[in-house]
Structure formats: C-alpha cells, structure tokens
N, CA, C and O atoms as a GROMACS GRO file, in nm:
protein
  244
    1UNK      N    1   0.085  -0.117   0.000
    1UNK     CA    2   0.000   0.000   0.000
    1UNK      C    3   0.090   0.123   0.000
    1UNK      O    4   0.182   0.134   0.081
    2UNK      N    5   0.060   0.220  -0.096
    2UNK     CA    6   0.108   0.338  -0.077
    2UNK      C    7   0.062   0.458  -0.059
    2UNK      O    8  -0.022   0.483  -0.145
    3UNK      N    9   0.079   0.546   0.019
    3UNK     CA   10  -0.023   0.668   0.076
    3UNK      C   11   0.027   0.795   0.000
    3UNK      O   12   0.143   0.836  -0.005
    4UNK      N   13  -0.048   0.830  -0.038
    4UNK     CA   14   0.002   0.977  -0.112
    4UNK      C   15  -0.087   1.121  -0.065
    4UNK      O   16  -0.203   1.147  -0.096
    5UNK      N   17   0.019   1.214   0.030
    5UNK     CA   18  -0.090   1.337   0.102
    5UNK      C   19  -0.007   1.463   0.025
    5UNK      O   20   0.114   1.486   0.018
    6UNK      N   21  -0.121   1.533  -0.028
    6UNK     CA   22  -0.088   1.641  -0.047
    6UNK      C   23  -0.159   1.733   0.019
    6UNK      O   24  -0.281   1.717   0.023
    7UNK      N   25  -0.103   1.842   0.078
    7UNK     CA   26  -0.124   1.920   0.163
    7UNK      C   27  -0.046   2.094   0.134
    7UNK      O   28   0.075   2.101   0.111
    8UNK      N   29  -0.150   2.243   0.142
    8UNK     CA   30  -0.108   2.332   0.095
    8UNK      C   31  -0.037   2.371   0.224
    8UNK      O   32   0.046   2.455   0.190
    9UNK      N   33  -0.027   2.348   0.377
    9UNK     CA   34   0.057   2.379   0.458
    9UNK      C   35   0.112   2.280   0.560
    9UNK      O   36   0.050   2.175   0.578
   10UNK      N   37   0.234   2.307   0.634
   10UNK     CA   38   0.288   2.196   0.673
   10UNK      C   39   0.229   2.164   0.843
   10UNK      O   40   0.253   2.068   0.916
   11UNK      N   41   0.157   2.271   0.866
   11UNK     CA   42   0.085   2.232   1.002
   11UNK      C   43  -0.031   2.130   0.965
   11UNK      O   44  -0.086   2.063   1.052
   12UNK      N   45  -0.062   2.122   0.834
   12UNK     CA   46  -0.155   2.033   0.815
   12UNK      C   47  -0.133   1.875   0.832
   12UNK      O   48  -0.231   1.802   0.840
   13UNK      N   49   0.008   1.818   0.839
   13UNK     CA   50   0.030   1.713   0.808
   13UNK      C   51  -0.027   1.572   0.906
   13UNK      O   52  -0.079   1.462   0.891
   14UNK      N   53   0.033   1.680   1.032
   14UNK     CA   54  -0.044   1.565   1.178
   14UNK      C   55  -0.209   1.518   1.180
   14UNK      O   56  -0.273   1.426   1.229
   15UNK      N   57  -0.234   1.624   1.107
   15UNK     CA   58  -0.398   1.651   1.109
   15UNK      C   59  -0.404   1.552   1.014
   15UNK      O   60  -0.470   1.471   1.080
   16UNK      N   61  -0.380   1.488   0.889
   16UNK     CA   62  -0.386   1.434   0.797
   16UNK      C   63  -0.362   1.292   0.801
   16UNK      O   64  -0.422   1.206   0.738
   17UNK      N   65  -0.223   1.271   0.920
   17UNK     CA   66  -0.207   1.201   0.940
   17UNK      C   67  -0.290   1.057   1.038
   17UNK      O   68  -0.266   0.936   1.051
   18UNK      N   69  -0.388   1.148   1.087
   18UNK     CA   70  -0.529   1.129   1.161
   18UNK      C   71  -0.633   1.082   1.091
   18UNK      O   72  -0.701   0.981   1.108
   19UNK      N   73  -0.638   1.178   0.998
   19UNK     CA   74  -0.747   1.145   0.922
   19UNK      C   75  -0.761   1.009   0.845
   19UNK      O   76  -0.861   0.937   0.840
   20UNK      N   77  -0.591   0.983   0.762
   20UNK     CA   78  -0.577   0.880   0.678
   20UNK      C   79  -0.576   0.737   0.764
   20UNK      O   80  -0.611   0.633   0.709
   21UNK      N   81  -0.536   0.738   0.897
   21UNK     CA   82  -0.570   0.618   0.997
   21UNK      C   83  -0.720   0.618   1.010
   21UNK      O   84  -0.774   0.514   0.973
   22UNK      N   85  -0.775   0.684   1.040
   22UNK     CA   86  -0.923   0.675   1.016
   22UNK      C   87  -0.952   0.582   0.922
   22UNK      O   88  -0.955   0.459   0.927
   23UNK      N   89  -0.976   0.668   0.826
   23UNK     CA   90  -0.981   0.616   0.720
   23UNK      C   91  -0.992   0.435   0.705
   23UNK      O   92  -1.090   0.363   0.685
   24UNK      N   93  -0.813   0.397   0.730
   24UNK     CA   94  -0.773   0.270   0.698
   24UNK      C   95  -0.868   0.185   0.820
   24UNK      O   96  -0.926   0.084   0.780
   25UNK      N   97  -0.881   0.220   0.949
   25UNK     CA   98  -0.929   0.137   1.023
   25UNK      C   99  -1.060   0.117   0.982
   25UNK      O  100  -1.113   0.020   1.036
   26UNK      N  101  -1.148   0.193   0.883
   26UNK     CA  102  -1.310   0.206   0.869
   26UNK      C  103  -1.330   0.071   0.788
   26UNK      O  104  -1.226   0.034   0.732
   27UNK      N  105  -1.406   0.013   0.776
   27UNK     CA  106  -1.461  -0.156   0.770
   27UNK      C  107  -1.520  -0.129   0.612
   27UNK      O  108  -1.501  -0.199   0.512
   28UNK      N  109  -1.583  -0.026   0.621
   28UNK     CA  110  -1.696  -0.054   0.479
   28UNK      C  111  -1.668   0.045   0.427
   28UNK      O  112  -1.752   0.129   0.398
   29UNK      N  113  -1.544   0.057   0.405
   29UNK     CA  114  -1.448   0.164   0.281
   29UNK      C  115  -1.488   0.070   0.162
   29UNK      O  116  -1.512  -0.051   0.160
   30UNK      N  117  -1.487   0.150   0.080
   30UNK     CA  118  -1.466   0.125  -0.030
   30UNK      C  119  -1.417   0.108  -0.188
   30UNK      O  120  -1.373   0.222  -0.196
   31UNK      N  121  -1.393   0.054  -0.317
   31UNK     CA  122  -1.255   0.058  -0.316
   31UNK      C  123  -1.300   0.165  -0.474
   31UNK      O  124  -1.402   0.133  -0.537
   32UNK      N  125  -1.214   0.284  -0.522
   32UNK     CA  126  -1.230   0.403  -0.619
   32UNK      C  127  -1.357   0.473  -0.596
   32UNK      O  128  -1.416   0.528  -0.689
   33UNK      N  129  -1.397   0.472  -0.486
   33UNK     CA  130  -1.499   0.581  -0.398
   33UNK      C  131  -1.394   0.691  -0.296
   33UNK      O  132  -1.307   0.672  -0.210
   34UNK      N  133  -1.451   0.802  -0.354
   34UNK     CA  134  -1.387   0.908  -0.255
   34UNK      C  135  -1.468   0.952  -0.127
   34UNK      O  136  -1.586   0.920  -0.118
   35UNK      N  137  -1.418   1.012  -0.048
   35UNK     CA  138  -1.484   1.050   0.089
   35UNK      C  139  -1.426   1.194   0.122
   35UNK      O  140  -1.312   1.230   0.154
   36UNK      N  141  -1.523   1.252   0.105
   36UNK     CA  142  -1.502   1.414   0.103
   36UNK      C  143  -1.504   1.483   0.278
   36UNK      O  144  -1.591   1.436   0.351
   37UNK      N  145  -1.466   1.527   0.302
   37UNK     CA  146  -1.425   1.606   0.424
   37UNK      C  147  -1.394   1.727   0.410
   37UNK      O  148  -1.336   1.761   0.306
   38UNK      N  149  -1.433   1.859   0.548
   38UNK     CA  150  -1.430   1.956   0.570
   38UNK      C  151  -1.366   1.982   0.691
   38UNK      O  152  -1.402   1.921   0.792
   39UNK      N  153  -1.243   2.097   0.698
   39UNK     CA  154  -1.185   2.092   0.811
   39UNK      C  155  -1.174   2.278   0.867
   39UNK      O  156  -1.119   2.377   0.820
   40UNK      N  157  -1.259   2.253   0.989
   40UNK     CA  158  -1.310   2.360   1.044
   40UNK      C  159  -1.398   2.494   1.023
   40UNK      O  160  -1.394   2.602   1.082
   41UNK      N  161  -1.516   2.423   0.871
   41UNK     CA  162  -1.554   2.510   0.813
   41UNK      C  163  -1.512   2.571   0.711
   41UNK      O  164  -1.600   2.618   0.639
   42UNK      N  165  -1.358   2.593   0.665
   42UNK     CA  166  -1.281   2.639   0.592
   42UNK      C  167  -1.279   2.583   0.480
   42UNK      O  168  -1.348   2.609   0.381
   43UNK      N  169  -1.157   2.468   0.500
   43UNK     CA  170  -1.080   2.378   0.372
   43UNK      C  171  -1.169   2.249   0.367
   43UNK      O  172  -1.235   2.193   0.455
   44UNK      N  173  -1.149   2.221   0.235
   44UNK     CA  174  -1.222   2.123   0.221
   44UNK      C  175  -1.112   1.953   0.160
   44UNK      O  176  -1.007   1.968   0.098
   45UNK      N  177  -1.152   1.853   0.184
   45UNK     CA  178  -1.056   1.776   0.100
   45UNK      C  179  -1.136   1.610   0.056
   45UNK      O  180  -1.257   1.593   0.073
   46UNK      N  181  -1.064   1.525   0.013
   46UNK     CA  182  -1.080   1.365  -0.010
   46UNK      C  183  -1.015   1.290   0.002
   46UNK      O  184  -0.911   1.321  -0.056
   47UNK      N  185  -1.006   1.177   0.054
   47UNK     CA  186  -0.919   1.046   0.036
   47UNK      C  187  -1.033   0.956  -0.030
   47UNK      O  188  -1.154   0.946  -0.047
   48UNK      N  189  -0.935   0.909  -0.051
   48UNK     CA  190  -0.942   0.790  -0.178
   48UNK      C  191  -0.852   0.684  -0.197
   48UNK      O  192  -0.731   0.698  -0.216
   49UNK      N  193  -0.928   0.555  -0.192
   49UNK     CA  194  -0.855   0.437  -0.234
   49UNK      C  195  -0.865   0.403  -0.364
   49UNK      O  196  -0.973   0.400  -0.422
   50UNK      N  197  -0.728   0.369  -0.432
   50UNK     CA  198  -0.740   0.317  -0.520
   50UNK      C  199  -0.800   0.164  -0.516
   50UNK      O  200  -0.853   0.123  -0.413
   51UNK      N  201  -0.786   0.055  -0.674
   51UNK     CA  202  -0.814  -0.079  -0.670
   51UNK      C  203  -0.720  -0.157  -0.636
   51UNK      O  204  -0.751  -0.275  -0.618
   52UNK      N  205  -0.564  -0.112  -0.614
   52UNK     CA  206  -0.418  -0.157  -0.602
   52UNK      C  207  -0.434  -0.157  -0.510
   52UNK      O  208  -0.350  -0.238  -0.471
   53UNK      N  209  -0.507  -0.107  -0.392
   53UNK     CA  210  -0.443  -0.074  -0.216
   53UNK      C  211  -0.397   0.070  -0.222
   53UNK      O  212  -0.340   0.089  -0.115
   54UNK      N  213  -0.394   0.188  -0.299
   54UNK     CA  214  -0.332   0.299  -0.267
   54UNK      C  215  -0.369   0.405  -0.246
   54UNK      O  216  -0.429   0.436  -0.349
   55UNK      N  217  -0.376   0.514  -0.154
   55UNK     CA  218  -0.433   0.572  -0.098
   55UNK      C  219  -0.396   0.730  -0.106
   55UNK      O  220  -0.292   0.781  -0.066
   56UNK      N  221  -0.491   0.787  -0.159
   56UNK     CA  222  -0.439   0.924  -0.175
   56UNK      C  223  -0.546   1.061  -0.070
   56UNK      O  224  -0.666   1.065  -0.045
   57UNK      N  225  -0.467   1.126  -0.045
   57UNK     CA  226  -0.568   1.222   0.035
   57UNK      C  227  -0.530   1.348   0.044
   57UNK      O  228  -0.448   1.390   0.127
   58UNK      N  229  -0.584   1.413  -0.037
   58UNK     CA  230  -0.582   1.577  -0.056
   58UNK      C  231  -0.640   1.706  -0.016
   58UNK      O  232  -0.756   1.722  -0.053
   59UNK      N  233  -0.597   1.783   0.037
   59UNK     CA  234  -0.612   1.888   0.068
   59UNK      C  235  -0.663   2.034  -0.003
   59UNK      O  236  -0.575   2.084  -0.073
   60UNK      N  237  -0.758   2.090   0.002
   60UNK     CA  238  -0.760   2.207  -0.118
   60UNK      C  239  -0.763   2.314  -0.023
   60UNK      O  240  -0.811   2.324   0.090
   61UNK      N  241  -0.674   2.420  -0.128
   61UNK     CA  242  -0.616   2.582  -0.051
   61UNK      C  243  -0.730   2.629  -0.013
   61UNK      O  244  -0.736   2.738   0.044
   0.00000   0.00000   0.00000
C-alpha cells in the first residue's frame, strides 16, 4: 500500500495524518470511492482508495 498526502501547509500534516488512519481502520471503505471532508468550516478535501491498495488524500487551498 502506498499513501500519497498532499497538503497546501505543513501544520496540516499531523492533522492528515489522523485522518488517513481513520480512514484505513473504517470496515466498509470502499474501493475508487472518494470520501469528502471539511476541516473547520474552511478547507475542504478527499481520500481515496485506489483498486491496487493505494491511498491518496488531498487537501484544497
């Protein structure tokens, strides 16, 4: 499995790093379905599994 975070600042990363364990521990993920998230009203983002196992989760400015 490979995780891929992109993120527009670097205080974001711990936060992300939270999120994407989430994520992996959740049971009825599913696989090239995204899951959209909002962080504090502000920014918005998605993770996403690929069909390989790979995991991407992005951040928007």
């Amino acid at each position: 499995m490979k995780v891929t975070i992109e993120v527009p600042n670097k205080k974001d990363i711990d936060m992300v790093f939270g999120l994407v364990a989430d994520f992996v521990k959740q049971k009825d993920r599913k696989v090239n379905e995204s899951v959209f998230f909002t962080i504090n009203n502000e920014r918005s983002g998605v993770i996403r599994e690929s069909h390989k196992g790979n995991i991407s989760c992005r951040i928007n400015p």
